[in-house]
N, CA, C and O atoms as CSV, one atom per row, in Angstrom:
chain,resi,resn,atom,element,x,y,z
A,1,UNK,N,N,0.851,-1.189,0.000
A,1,UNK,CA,C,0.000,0.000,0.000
A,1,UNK,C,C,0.885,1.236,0.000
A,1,UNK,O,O,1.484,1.367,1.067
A,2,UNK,N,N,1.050,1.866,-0.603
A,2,UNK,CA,C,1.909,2.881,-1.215
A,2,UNK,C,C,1.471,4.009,0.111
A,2,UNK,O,O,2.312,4.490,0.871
A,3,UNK,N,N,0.493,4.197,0.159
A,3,UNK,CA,C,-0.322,5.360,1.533
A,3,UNK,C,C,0.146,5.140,2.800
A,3,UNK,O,O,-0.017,5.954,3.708
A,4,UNK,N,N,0.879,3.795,2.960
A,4,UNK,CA,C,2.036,3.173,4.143
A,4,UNK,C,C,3.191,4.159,3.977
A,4,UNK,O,O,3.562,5.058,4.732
A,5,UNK,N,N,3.637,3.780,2.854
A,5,UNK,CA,C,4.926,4.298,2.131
A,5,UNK,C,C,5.331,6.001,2.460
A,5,UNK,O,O,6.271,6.657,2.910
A,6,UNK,N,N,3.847,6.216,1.867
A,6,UNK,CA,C,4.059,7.753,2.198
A,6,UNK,C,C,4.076,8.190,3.401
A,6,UNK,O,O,4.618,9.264,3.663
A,7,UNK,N,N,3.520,7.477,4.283
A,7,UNK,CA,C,3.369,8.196,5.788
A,7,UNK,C,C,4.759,7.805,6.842
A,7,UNK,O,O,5.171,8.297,7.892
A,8,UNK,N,N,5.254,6.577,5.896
A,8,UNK,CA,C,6.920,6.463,6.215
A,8,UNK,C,C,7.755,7.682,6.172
A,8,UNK,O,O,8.346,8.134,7.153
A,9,UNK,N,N,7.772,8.107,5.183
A,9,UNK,CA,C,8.450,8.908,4.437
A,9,UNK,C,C,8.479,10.066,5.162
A,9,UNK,O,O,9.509,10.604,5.567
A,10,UNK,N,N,7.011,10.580,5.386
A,10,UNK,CA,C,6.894,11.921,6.320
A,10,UNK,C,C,7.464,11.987,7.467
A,10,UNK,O,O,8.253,12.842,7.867
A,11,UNK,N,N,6.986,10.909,8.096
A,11,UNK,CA,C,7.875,10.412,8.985
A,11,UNK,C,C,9.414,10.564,9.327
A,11,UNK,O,O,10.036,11.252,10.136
A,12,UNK,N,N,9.781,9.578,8.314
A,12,UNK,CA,C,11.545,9.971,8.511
A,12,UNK,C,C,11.871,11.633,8.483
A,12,UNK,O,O,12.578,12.219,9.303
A,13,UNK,N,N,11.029,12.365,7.089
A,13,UNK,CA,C,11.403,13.460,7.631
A,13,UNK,C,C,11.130,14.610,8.717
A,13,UNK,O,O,11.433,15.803,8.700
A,14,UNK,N,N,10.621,14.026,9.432
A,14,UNK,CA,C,10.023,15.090,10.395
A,14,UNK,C,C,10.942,14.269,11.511
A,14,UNK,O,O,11.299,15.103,12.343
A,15,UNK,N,N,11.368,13.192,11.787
A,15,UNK,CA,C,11.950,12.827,12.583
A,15,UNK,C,C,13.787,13.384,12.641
A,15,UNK,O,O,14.687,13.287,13.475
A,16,UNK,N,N,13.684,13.851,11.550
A,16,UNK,CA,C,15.217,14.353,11.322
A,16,UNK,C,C,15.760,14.836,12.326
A,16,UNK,O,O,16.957,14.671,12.565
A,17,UNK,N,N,14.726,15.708,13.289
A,17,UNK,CA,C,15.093,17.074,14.496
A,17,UNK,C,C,15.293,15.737,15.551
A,17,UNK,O,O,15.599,16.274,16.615
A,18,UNK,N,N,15.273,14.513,15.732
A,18,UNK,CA,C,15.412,14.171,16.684
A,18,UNK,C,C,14.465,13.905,17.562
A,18,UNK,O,O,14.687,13.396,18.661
A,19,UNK,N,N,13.178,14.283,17.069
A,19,UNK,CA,C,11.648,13.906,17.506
A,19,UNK,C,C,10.705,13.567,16.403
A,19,UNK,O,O,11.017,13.706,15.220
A,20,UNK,N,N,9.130,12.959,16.949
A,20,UNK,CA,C,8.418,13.244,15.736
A,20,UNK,C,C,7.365,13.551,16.626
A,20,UNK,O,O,6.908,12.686,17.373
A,21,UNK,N,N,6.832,15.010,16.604
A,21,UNK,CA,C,5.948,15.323,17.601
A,21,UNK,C,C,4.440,15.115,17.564
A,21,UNK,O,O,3.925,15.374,16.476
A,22,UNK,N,N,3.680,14.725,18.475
A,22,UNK,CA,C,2.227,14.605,18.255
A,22,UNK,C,C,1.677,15.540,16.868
A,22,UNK,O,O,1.143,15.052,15.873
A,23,UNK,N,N,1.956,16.966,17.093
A,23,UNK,CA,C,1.001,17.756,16.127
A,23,UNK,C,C,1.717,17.429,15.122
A,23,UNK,O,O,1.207,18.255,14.365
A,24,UNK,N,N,2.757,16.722,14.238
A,24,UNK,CA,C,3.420,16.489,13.139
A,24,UNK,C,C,2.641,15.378,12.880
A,24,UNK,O,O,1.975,15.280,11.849
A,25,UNK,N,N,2.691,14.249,14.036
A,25,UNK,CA,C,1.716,12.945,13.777
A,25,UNK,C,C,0.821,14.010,13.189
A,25,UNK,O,O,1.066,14.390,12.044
A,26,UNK,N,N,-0.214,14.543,13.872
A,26,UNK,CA,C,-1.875,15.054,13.743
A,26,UNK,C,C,-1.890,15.543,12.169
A,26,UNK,O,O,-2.531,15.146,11.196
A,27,UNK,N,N,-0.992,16.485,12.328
A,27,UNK,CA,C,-0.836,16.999,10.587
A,27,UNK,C,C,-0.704,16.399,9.727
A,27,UNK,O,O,-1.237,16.640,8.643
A,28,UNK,N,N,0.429,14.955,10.085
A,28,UNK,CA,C,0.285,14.146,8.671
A,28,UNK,C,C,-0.613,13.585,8.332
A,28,UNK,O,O,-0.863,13.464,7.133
A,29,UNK,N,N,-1.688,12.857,9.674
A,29,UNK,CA,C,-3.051,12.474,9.158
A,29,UNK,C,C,-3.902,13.132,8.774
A,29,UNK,O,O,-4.744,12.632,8.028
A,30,UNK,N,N,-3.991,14.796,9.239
A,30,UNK,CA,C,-4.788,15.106,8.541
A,30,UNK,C,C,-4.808,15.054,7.069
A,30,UNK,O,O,-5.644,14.491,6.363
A,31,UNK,N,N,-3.393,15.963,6.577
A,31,UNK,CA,C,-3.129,16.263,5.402
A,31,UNK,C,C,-3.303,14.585,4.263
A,31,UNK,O,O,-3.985,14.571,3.239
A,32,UNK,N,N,-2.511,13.350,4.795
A,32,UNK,CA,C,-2.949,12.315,4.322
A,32,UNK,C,C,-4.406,12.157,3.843
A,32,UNK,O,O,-4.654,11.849,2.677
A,33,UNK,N,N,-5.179,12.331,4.585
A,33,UNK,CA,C,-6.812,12.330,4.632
A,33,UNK,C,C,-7.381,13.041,3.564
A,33,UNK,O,O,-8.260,12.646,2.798
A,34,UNK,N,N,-6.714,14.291,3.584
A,34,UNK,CA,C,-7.438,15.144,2.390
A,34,UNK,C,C,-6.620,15.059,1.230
A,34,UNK,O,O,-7.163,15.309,0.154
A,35,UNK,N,N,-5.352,14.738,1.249
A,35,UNK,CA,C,-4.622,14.885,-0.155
A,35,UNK,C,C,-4.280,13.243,-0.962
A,35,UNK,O,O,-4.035,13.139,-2.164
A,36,UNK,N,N,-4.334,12.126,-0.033
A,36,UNK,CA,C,-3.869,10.927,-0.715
A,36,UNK,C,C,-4.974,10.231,-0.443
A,36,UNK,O,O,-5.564,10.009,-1.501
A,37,UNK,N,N,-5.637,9.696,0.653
A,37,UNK,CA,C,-6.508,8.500,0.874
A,37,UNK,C,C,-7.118,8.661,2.494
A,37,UNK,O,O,-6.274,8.922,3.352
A,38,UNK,N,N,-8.261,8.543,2.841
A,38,UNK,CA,C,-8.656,8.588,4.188
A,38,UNK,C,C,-8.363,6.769,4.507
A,38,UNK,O,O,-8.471,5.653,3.998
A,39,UNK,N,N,-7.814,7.689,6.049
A,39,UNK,CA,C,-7.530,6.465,6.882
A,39,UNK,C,C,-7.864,6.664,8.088
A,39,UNK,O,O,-7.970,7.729,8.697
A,40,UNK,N,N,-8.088,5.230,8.546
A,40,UNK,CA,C,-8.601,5.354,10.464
A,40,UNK,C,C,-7.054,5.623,11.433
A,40,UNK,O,O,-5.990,5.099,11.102
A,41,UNK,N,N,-7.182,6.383,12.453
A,41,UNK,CA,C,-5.902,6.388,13.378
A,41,UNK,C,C,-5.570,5.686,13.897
A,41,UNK,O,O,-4.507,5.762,14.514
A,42,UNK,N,N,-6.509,4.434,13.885
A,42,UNK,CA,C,-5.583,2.961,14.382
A,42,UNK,C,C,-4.551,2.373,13.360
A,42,UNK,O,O,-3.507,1.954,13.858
A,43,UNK,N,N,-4.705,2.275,11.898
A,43,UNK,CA,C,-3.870,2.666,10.954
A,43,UNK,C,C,-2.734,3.371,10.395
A,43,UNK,O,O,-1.772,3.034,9.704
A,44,UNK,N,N,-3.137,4.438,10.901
A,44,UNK,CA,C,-2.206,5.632,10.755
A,44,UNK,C,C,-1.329,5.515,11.949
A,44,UNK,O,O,-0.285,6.159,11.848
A,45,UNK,N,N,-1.478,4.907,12.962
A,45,UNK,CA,C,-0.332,4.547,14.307
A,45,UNK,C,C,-0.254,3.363,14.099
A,45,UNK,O,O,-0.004,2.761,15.143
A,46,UNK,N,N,-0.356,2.681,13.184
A,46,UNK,CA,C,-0.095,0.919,13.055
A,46,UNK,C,C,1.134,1.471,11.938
A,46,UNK,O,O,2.217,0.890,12.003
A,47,UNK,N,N,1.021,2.230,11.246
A,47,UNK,CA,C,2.090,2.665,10.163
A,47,UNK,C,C,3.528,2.963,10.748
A,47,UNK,O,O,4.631,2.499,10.461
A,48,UNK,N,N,3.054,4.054,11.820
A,48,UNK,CA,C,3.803,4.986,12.289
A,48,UNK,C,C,4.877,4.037,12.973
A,48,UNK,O,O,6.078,3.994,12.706
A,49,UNK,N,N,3.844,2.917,14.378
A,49,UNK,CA,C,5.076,2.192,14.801
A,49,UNK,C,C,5.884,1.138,13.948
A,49,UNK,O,O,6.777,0.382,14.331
A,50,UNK,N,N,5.437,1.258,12.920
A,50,UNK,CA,C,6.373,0.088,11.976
A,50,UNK,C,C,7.591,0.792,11.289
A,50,UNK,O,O,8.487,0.176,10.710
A,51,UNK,N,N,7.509,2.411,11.442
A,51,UNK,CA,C,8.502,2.753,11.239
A,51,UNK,C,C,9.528,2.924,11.747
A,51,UNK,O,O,10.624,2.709,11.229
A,52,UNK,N,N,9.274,3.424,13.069
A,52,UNK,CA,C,10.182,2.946,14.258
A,52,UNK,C,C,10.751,1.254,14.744
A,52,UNK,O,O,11.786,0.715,15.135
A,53,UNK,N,N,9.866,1.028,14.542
A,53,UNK,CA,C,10.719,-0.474,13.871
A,53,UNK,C,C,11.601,-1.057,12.522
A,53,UNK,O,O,11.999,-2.159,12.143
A,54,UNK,N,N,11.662,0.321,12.043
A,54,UNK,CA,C,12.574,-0.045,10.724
A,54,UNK,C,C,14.090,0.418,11.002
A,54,UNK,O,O,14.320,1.147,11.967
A,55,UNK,N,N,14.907,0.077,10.326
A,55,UNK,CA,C,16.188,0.733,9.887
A,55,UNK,C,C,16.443,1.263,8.547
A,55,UNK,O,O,17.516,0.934,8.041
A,56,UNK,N,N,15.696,1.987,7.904
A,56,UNK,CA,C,15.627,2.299,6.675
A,56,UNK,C,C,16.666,3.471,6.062
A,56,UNK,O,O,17.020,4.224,6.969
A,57,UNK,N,N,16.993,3.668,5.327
A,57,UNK,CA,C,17.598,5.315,5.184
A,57,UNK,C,C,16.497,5.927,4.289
A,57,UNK,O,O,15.794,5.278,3.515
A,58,UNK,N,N,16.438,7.213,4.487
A,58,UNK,CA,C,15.667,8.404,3.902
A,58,UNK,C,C,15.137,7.778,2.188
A,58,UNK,O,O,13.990,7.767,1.741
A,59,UNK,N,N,16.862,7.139,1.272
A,59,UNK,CA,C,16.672,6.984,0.256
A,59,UNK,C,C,15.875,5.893,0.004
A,59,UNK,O,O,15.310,5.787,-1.085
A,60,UNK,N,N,15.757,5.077,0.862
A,60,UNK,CA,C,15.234,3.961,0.954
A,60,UNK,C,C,13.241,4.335,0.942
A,60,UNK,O,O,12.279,3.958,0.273
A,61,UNK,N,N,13.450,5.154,1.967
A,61,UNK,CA,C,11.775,5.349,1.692
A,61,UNK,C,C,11.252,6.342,0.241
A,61,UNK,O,O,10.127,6.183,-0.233
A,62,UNK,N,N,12.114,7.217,-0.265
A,62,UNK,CA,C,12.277,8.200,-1.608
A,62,UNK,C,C,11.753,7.091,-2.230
A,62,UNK,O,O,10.526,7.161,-2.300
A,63,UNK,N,N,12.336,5.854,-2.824
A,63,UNK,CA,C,12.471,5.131,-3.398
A,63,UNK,C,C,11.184,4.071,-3.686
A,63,UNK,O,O,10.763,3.543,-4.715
A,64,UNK,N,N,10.817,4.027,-2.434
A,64,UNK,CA,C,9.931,2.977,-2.416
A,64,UNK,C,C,8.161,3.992,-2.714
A,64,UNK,O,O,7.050,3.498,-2.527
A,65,UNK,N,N,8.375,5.088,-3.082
A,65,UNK,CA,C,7.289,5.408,-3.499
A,65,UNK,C,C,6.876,5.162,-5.127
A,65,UNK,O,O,7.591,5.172,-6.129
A,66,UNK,N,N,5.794,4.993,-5.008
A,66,UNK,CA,C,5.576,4.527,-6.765
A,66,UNK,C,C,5.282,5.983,-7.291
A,66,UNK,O,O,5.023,7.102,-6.846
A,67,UNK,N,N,5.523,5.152,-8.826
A,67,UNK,CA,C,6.142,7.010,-9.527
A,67,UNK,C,C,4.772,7.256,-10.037
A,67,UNK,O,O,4.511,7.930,-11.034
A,68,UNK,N,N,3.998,6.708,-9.341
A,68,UNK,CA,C,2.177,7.011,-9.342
A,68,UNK,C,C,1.600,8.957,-9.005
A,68,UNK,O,O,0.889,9.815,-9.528
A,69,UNK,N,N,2.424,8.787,-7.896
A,69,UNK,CA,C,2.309,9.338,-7.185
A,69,UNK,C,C,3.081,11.038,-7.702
A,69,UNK,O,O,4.052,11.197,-8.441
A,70,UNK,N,N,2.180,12.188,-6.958
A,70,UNK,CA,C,2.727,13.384,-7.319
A,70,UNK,C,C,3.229,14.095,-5.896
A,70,UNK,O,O,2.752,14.545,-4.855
A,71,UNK,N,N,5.020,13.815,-6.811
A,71,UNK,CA,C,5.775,14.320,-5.475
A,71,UNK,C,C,5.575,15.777,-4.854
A,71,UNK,O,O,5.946,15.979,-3.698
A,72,UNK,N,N,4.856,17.030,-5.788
A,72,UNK,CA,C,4.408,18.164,-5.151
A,72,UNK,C,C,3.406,18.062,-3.589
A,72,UNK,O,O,3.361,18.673,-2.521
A,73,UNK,N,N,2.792,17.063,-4.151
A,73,UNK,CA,C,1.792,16.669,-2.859
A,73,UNK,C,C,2.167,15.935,-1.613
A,73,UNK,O,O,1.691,16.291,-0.535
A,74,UNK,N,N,3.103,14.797,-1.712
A,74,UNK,CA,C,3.671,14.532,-0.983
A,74,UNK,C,C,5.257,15.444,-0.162
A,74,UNK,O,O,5.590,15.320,1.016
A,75,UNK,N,N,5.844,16.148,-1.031
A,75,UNK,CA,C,6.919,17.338,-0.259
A,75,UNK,C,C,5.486,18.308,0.411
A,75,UNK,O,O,5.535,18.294,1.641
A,76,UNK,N,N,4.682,18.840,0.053
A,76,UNK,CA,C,3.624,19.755,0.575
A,76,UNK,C,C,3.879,19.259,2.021
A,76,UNK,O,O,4.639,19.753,2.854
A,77,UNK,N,N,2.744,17.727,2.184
A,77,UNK,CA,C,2.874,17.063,3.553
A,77,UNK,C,C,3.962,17.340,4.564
A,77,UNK,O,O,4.079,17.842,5.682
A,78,UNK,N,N,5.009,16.530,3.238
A,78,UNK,CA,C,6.421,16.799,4.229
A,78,UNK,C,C,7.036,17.764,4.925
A,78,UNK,O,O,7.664,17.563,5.965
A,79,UNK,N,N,6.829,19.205,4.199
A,79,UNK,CA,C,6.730,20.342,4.639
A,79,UNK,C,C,6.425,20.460,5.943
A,79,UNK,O,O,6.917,20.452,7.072
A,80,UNK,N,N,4.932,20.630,5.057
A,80,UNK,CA,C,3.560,21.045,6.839
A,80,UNK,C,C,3.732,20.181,8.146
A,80,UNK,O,O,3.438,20.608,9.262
A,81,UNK,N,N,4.297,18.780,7.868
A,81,UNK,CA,C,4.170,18.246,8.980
A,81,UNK,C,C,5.273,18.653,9.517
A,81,UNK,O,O,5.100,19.085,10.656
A,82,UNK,N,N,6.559,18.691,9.069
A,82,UNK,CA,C,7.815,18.915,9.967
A,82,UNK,C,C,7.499,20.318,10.288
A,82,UNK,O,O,7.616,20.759,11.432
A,83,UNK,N,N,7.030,21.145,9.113
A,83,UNK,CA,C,7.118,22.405,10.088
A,83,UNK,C,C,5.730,22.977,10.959
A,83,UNK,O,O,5.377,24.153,11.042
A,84,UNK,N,N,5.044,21.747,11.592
A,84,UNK,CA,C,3.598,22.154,12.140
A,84,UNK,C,C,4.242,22.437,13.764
A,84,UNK,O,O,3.675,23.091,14.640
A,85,UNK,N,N,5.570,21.750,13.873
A,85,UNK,CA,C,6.099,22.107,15.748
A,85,UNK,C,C,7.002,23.323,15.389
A,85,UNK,O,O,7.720,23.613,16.345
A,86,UNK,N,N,7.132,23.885,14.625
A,86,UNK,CA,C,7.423,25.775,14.787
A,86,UNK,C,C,9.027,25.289,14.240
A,86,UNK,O,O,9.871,26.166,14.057
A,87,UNK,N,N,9.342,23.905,14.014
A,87,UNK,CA,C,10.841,24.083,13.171
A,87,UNK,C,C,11.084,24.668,11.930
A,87,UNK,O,O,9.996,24.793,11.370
A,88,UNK,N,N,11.995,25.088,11.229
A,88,UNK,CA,C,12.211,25.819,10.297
A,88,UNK,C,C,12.467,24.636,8.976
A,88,UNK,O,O,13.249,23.715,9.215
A,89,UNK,N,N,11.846,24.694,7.715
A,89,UNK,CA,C,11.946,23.311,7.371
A,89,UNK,C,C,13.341,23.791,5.998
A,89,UNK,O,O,13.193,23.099,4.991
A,90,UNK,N,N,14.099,24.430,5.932
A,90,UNK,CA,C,15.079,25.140,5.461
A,90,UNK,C,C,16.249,24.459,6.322
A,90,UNK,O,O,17.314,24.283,5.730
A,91,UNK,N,N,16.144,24.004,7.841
A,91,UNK,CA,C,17.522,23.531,7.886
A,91,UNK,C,C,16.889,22.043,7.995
A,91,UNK,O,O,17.812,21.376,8.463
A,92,UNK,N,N,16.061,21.407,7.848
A,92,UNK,CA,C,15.780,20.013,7.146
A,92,UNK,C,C,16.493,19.916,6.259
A,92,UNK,O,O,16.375,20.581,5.230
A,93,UNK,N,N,17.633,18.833,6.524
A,93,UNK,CA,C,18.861,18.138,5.348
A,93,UNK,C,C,17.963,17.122,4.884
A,93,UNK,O,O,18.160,16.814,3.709
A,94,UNK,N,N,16.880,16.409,5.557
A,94,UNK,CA,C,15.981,15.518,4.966
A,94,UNK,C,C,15.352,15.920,3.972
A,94,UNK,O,O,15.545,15.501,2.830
A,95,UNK,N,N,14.401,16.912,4.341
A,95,UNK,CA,C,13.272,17.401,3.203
A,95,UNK,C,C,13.990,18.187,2.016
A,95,UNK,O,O,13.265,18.389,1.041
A,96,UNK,N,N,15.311,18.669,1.940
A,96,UNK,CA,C,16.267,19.356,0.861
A,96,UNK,C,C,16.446,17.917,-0.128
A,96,UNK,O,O,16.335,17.867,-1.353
A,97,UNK,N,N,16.689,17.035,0.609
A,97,UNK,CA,C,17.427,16.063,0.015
A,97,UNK,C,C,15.799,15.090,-0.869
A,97,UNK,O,O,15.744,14.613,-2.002
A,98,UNK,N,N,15.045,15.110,-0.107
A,98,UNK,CA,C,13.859,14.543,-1.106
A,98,UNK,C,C,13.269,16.011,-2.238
A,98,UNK,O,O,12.514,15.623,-3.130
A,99,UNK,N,N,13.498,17.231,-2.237
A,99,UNK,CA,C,13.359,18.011,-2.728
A,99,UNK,C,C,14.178,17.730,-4.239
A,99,UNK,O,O,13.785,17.870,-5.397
A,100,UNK,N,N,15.393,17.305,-3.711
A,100,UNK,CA,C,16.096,17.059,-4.942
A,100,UNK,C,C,16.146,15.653,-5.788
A,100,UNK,O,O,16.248,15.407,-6.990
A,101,UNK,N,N,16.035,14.895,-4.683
A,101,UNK,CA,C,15.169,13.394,-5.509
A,101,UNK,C,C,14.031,13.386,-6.702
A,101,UNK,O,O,13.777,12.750,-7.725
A,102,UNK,N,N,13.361,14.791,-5.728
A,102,UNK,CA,C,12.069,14.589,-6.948
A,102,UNK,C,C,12.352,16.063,-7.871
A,102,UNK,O,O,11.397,16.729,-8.269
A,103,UNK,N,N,13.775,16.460,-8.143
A,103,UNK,CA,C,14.231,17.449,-8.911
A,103,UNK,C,C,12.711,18.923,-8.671
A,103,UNK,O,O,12.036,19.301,-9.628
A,104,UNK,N,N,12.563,19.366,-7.498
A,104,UNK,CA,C,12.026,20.524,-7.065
A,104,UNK,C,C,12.852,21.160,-6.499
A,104,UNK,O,O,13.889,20.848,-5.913
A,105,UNK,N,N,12.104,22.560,-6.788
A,105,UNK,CA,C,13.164,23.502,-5.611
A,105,UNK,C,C,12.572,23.514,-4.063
A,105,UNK,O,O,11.387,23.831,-3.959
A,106,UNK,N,N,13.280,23.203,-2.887
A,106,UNK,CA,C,12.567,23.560,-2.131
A,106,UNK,C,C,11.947,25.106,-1.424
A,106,UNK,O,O,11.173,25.340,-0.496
A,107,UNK,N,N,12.669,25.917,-2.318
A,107,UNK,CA,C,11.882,27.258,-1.923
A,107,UNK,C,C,10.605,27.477,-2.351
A,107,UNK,O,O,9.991,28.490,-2.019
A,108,UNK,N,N,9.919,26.225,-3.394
A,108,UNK,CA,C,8.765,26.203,-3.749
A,108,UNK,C,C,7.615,25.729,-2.165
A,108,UNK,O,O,6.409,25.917,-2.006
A,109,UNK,N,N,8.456,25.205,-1.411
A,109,UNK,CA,C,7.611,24.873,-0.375
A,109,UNK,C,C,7.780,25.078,0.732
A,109,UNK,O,O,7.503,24.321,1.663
A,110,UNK,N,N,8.403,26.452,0.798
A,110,UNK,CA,C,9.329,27.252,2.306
A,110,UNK,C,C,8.145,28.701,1.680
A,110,UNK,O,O,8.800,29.739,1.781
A,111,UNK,N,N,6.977,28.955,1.220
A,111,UNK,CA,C,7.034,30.285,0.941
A,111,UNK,C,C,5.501,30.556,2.509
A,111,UNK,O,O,5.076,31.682,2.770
């Protein structure tokens, strides 16, 4: 399920700071909900702890998204969720680095 995939992904990057805070959780489900697929929050925390059970690298989750998918919408997420706890998503080396995976600028999603 690719909607796994993505909420991996947000994940790793919002976890970059060394946390992944409730309102980043809250934001990614919301934003998930309205932009990719509605899901229940027993789901959406069945995802979450399987990521913390992974050892993945960043490229690893980039990767595993299908090229179905429109990476504007998913960096959007990535954005909003890392920057929903007041971090600055400009010194995210994560979200720069999927910015350039999916050949965007990220000042398209710092405005």
């Amino acid at each position: 399920m690719s909607t796994k995939k993505i909420i991996k992904l947000v994940a790793c990057i919002c976890a970059q700071d060394g946390i992944v805070s409730e309102i980043e959780l809250e934001t990614t489900l919301k934003l998930v909900n309205k932009k990719i697929e509605k899901i229940d929050k027993k789901t959406f925390y069945s995802y979450i702890e399987k990521f913390f059970e992974e050892d993945l690298s960043l490229e690893e989750y980039l990767l595993a998204i299908p090229k179905k998918h429109n990476p504007d919408i998913i960096l959007e997420i990535c954005a909003k969720a890392a920057t929903s706890d007041g971090l600055e998503i400009r010194e995210n080396f994560a979200f720069d680095k999927a910015c350039k995976f999916w050949q965007r600028n990220i000042k398209d999603f710092t405005k």
